[in-house]
C-alpha positions in Angstrom: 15.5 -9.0 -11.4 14.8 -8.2 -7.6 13.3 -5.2 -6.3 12.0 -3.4 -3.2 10.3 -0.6 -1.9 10.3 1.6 1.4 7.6 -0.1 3.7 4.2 1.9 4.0 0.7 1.8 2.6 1.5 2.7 -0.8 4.3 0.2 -1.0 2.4 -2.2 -3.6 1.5 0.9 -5.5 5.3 2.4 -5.9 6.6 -1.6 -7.1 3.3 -1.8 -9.2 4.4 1.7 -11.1 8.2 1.3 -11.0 8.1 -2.3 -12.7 5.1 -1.0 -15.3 7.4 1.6 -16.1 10.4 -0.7 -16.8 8.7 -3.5 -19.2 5.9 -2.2 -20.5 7.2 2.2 -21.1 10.5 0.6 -21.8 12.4 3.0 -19.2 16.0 2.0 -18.0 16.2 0.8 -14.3 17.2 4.5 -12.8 14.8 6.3 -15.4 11.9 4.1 -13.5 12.8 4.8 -10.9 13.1 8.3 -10.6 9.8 8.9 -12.7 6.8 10.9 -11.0 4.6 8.2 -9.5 0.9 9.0 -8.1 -0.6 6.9 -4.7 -3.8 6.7 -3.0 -3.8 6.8 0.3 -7.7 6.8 1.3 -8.0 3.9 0.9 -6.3 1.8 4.1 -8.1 4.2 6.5 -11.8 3.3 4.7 -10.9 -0.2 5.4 -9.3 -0.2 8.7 -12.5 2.1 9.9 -14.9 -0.4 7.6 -12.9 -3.4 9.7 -13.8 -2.1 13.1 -17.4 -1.5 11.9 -17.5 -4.9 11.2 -16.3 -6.1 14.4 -18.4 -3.6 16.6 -21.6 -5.3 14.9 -20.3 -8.5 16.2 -20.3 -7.8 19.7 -16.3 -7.7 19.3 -14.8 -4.1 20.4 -11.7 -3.5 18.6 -8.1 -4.2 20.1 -6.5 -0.8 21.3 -3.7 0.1 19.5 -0.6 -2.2 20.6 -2.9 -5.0 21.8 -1.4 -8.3 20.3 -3.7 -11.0 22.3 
């Protein structure tokens, strides 16, 4: 079986749910999917924010937004 999610943070959260709900609650494929799910999202901003901490106490300013060099 092959599935997929709409990108965004809490991609690997809906898959995660959706496939728990399938094998191990024993729901059909459209009963999974169309159950109530529940996502964090604080989490990639306390990262992204820890990351540039990190970089700023290296002497390394973080890249504006768009900068791919």
């Amino acid at each position: 079986m092959a599935w997929g999610s709409p990108g965004g943070d809490q991609q690997d959260q809906w898959i995660t749910q959706f496939f728990l709900r399938h094998v191990h609650a024993k729901l059909n494929l459209q009963e999974a999917i169309d159950a109530p799910g529940l996502a964090f999202r604080a989490l990639p901003d306390l990262v992204l924010a820890a990351h540039r901490a990190s970089r700023r106490a290296r002497g390394r300013e973080p890249r504006a937004e768009g900068d791919r060099r």
